[in-house]
DSSP file (Angstrom, degrees, kcal/mol; ACC not computed):
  #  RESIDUE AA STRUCTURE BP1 BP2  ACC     N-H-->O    O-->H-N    N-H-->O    O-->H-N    TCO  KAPPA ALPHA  PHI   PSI    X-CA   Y-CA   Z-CA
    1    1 A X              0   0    0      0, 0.0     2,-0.3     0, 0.0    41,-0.1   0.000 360.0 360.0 360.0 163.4   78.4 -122.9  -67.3
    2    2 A X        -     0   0    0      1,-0.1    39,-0.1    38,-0.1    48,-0.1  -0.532 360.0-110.1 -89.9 127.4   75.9 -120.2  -68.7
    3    3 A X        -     0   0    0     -2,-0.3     2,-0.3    37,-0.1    37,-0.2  -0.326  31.6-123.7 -54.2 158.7   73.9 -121.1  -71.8
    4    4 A X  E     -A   39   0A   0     35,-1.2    35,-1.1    -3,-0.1     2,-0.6  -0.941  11.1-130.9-118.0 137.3   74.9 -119.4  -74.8
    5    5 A X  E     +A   38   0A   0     -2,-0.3    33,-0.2    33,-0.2     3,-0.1  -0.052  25.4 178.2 -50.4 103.3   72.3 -117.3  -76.8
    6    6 A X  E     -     0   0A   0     31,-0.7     2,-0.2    -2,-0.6    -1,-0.2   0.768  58.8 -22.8 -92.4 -28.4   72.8 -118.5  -80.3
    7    7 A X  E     -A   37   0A   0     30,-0.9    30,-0.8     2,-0.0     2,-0.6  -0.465  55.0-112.2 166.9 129.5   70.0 -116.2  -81.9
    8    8 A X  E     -A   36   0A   0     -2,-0.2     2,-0.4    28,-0.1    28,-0.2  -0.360  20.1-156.9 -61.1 113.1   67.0 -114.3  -81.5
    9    9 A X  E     -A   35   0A   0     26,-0.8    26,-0.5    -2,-0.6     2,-0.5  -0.520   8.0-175.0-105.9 162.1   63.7 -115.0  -82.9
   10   10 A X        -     0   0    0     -2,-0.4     2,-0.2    24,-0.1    24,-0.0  -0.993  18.7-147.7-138.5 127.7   61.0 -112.5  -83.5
   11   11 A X        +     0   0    0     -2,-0.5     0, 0.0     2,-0.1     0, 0.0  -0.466  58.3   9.8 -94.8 163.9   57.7 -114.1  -84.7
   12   12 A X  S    S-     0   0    0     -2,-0.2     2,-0.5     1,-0.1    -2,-0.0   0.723  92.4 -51.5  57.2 170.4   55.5 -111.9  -87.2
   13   13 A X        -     0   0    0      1,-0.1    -1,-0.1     0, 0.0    -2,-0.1  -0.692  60.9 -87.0 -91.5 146.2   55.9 -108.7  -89.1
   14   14 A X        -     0   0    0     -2,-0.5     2,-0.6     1,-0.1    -1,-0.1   0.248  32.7-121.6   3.5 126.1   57.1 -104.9  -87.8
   15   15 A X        -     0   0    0     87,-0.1     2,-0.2     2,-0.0     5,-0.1  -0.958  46.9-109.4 -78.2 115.0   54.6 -102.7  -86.5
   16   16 A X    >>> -     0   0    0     -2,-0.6     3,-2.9     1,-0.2     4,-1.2  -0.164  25.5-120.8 -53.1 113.3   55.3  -99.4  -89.4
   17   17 A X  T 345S+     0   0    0      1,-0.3     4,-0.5     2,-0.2    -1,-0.2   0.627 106.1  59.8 -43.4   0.1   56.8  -96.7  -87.8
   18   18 A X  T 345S+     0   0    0      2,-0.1     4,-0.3     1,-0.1    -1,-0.3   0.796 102.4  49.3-117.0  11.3   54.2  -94.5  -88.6
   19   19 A X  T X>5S+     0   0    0     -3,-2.9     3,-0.8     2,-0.1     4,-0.6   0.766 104.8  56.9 -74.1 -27.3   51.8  -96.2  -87.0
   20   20 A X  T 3<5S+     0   0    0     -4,-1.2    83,-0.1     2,-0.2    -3,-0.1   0.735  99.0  72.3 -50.1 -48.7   53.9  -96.4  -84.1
   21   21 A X  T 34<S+     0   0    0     -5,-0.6    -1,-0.2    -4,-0.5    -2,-0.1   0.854  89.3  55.8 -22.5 -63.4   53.9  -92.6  -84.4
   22   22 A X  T <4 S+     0   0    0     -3,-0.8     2,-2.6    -4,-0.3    -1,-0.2   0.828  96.9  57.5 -71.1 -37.6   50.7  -92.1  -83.4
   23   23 A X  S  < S+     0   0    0     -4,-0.6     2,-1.0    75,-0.1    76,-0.5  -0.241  78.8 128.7 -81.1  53.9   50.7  -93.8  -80.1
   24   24 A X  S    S+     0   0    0     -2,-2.6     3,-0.1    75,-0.2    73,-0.1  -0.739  76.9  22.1-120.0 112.3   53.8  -91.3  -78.8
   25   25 A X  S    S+     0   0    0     -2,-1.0     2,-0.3     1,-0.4    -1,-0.2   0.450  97.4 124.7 112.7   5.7   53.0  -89.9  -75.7
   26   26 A X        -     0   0    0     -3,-0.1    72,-4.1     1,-0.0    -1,-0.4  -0.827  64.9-113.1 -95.4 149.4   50.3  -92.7  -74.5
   27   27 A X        -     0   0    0     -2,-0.3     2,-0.4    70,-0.2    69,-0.3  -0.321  40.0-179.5 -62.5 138.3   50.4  -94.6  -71.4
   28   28 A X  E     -D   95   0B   0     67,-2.7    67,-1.7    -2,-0.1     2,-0.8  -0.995  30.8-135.9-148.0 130.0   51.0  -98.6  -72.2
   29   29 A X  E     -D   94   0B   0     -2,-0.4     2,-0.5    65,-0.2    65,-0.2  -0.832  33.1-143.1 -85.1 129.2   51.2 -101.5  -69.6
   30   30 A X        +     0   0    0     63,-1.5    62,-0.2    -2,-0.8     2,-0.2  -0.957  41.9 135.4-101.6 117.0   54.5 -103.5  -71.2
   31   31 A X        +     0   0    0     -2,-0.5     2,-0.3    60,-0.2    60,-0.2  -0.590  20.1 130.5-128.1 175.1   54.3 -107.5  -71.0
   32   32 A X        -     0   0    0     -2,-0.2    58,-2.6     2,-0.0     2,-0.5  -0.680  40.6 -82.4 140.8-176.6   55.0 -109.7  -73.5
   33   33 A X  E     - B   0  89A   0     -2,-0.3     2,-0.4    56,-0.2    56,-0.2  -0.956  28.4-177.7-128.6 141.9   56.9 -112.9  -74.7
   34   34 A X  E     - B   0  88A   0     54,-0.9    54,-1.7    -2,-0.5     2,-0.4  -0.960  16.4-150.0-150.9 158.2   59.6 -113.8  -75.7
   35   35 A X  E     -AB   9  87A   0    -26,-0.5   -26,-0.8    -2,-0.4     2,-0.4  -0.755   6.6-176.4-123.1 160.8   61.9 -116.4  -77.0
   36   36 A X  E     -AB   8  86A   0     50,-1.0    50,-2.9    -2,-0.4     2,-0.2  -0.995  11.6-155.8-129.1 118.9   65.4 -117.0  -76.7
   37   37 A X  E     +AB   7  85A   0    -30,-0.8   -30,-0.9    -2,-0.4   -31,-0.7  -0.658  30.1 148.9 -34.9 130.3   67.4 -120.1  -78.6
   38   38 A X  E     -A    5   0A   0     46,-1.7     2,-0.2    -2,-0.2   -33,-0.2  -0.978  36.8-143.7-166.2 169.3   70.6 -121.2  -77.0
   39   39 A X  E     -A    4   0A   0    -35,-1.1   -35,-1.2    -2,-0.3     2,-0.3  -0.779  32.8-111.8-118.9 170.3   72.5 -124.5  -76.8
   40   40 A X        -     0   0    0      4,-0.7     3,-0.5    -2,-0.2   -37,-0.1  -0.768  31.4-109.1-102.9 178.5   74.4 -125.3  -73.4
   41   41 A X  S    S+     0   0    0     -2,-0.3    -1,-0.1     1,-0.2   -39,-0.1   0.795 115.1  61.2 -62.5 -15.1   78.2 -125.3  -73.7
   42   42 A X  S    S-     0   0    0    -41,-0.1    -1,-0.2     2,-0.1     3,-0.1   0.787 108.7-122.1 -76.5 -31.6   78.4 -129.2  -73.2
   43   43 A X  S    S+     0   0    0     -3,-0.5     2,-0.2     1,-0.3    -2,-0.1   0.500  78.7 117.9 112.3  16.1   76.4 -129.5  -76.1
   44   44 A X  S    S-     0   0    0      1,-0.1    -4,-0.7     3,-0.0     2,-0.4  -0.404  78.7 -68.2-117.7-174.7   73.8 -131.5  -73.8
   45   45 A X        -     0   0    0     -2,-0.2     2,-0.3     1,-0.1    -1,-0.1  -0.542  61.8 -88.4 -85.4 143.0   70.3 -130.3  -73.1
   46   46 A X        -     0   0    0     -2,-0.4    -1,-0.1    -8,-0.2    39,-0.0  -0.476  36.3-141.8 -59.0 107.2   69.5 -126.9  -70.8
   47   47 A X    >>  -     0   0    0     -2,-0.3     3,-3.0     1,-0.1     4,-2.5  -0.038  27.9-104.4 -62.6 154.2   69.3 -127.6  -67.2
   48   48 A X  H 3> S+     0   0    0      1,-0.3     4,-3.6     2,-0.2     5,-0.1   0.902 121.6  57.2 -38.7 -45.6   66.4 -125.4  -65.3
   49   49 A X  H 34 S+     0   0    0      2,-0.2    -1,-0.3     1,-0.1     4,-0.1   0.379  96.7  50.1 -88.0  19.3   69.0 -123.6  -64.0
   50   50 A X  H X> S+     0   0    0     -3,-3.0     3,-1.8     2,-0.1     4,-0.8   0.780 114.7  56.3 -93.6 -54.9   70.7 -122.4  -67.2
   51   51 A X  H >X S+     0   0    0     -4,-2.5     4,-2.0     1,-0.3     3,-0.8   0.731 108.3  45.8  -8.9 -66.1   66.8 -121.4  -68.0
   52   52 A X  H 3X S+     0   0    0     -4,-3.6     4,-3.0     1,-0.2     5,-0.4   0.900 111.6  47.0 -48.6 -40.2   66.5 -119.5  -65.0
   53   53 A X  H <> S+     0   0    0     -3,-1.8     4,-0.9     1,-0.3    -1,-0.2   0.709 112.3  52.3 -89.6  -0.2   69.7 -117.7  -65.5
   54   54 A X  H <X S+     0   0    0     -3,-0.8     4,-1.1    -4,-0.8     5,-0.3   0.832 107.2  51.8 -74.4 -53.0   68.6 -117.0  -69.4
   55   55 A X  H  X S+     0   0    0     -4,-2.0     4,-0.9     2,-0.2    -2,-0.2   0.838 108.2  54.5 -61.7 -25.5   65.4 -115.6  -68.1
   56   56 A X  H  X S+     0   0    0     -4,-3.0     4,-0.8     1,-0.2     5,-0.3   0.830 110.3  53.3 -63.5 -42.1   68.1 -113.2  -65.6
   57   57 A X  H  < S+     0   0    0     -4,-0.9     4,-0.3    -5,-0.4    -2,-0.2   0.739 102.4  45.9 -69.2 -20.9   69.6 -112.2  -68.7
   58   58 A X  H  X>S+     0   0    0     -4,-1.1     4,-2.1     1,-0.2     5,-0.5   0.853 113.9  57.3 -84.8 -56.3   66.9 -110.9  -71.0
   59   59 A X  H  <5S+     0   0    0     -4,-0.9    11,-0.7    -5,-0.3    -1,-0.2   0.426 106.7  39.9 -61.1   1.2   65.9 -109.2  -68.3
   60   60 A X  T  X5S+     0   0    0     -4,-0.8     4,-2.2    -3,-0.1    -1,-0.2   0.473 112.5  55.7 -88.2 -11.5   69.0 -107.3  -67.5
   61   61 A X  H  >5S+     0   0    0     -3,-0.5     4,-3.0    -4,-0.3     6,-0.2   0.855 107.3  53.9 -75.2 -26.1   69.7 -106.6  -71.1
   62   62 A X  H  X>S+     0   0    0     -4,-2.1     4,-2.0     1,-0.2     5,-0.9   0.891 108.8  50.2 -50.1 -41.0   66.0 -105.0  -71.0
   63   63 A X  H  ><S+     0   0    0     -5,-0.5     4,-0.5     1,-0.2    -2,-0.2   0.959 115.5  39.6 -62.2 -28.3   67.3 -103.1  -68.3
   64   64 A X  H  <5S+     0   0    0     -4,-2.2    -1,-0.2     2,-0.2    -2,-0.2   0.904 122.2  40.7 -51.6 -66.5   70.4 -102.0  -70.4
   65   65 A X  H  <5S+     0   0    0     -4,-3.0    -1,-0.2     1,-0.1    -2,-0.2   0.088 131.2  11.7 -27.0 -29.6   68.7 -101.5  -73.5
   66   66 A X  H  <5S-     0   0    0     -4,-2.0    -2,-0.2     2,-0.2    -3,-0.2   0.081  92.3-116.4-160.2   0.7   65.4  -99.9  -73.0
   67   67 A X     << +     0   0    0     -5,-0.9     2,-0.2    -4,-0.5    -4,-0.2   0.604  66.5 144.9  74.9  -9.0   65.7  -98.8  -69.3
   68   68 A X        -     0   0    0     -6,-0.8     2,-0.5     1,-0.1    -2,-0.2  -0.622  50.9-138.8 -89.3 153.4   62.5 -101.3  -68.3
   69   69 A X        -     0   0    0     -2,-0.2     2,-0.5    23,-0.1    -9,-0.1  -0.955  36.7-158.9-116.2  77.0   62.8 -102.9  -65.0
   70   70 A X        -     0   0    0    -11,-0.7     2,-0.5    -2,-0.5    22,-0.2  -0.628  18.6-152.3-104.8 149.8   61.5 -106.3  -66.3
   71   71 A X        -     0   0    0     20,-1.3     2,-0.9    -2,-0.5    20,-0.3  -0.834  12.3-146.6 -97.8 123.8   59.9 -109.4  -64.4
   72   72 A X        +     0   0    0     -2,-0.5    18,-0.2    18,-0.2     3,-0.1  -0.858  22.9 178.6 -96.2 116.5   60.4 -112.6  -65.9
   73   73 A X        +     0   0    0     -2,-0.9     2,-0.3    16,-0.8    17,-0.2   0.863  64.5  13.3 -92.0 -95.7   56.9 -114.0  -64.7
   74   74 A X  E     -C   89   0A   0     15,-1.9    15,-1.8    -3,-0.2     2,-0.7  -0.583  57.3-166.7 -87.2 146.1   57.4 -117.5  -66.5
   75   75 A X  E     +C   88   0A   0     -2,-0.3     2,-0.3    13,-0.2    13,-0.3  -0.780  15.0 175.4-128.9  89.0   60.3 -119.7  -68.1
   76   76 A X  E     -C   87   0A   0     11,-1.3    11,-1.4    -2,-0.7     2,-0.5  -0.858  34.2-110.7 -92.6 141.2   59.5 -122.4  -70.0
   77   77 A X  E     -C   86   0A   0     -2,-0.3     2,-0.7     9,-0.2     9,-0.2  -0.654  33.3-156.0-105.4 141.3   61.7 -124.7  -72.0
   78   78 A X  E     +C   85   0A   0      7,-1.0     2,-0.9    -2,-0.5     7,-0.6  -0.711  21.3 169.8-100.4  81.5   61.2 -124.3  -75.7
   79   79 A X  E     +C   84   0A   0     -2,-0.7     2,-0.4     5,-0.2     5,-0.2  -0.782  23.4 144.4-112.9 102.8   62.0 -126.9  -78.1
   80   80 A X  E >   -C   83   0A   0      3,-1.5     3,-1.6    -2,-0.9    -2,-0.0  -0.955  65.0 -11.7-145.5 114.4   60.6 -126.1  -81.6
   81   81 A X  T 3  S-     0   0    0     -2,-0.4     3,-0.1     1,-0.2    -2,-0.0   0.805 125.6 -50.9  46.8  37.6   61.7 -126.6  -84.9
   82   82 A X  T 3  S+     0   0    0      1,-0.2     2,-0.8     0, 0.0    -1,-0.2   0.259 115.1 115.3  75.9   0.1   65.2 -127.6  -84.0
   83   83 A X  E <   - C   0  80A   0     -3,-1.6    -3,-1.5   -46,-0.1     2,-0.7  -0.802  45.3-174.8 -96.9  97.1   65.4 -124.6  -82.0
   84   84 A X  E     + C   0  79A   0     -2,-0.8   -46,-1.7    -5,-0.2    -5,-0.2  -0.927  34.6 112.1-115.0 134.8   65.8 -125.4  -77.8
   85   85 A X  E     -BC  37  78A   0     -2,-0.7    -7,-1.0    -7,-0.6   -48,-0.3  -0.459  66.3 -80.1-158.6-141.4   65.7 -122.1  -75.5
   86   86 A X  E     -BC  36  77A   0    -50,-2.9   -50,-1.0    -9,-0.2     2,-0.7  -0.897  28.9-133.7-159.9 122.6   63.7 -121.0  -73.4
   87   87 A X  E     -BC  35  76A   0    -11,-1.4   -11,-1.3    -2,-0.3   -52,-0.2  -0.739  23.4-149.1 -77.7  91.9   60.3 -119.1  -73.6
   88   88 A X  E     -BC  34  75A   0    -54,-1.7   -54,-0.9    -2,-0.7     2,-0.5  -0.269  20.2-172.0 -39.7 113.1   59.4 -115.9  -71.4
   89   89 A X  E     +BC  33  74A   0    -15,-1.8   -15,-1.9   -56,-0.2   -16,-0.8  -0.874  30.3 167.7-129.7 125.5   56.7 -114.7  -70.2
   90   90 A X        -     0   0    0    -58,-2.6   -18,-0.2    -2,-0.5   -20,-0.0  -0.995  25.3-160.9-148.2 119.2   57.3 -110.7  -68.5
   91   91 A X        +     0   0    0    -20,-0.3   -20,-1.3    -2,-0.3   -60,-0.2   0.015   6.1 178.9 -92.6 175.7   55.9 -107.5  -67.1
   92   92 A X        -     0   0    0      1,-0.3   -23,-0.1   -62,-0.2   -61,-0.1   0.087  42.5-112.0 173.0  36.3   57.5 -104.2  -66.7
   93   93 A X        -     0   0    0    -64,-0.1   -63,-1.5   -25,-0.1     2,-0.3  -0.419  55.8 -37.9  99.6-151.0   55.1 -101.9  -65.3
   94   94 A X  E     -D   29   0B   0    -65,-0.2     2,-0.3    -2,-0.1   -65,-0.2  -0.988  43.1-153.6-139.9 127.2   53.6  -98.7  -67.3
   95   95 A X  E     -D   28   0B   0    -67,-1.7   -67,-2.7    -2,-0.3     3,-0.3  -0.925   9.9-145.1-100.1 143.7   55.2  -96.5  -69.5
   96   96 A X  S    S+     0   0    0     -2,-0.3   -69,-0.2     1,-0.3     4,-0.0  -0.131 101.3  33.3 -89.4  39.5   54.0  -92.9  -70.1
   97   97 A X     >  +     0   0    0    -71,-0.3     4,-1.5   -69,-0.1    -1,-0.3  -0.245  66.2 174.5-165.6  85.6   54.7  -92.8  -73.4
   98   98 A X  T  4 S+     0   0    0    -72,-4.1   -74,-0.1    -3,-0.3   -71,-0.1  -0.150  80.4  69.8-114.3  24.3   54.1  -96.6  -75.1
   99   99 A X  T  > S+     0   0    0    -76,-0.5     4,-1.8   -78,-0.1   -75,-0.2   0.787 100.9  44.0 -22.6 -97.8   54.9  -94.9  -78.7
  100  100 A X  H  > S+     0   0    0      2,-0.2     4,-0.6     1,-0.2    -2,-0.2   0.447 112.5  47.1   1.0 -63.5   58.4  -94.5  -77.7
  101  101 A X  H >X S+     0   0    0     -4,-1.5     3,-2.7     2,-0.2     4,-1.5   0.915 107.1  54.5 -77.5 -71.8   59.1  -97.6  -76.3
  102  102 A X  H 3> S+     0   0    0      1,-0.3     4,-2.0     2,-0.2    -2,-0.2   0.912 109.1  51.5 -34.5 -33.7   57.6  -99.6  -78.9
  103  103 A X  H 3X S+     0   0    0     -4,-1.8     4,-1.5     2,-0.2    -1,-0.3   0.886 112.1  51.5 -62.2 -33.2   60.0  -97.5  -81.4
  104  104 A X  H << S+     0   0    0     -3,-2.7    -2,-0.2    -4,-0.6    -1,-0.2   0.709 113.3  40.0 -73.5 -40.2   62.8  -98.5  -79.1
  105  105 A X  H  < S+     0   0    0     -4,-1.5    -2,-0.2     2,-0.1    -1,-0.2   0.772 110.1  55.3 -84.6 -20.7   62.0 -102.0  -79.0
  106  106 A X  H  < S+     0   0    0     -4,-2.0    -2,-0.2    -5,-0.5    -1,-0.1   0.878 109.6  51.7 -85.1 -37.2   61.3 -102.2  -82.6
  107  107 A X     <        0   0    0     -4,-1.5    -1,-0.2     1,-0.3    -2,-0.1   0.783 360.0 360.0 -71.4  -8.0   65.2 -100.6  -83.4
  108  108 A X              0   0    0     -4,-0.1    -1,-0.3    -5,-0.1    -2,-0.2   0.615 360.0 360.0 -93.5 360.0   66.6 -103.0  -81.3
């Protein structure tokens, strides 16, 4: 069965939207990381392949979500503070306007 996502975490504070401002209509390579918490349904620890198929998932919900065409580069499993999921590490090109998106990602 397919892990389920129990909650997102987001490290650090908000870039302020009006700093964000200024960068609308510049070019940006988009990477980053991110991490996903999830238990599997057995209650038992997350096989490789649930991993995998959690790294398939962020990355179609990018696609859903924001339109980015993302590469899940690395998967690692992530066991931290009672929290086990699995850590991301993911490309998605160049956007011509890396304002935008960052506004996009930040409302989501």
């Amino acid at each position: 069965k397919a892990a389920e996502v129990l909650r997102f975490v987001v490290p650090g504070r908000p870039v302020p939207a009006a700093t964000l401002e200024q960068y609308r209509g510049v070019p940006a390579i988009v990477n980053g990381r991110s991490r996903i918490c999830a238990s599997s349904a057995e209650g038992e620890r997350l096989r490789d392949t649930q991993l995998q198929q959690l790294g398939a998932a962020f990355a179609d919900g990018m696609r859903r979500e924001l339109s980015l065409r993302v590469t899940v580069a690395v998967v690692k499993r992530l066991e931290v503070g009672g929290c086990e999921g699995a850590e991301f590490r993911w490309t998605a090109g160049a956007s011509p306007d890396g304002g935008s998106l960052q506004i996009s990602l930040r409302d989501h």
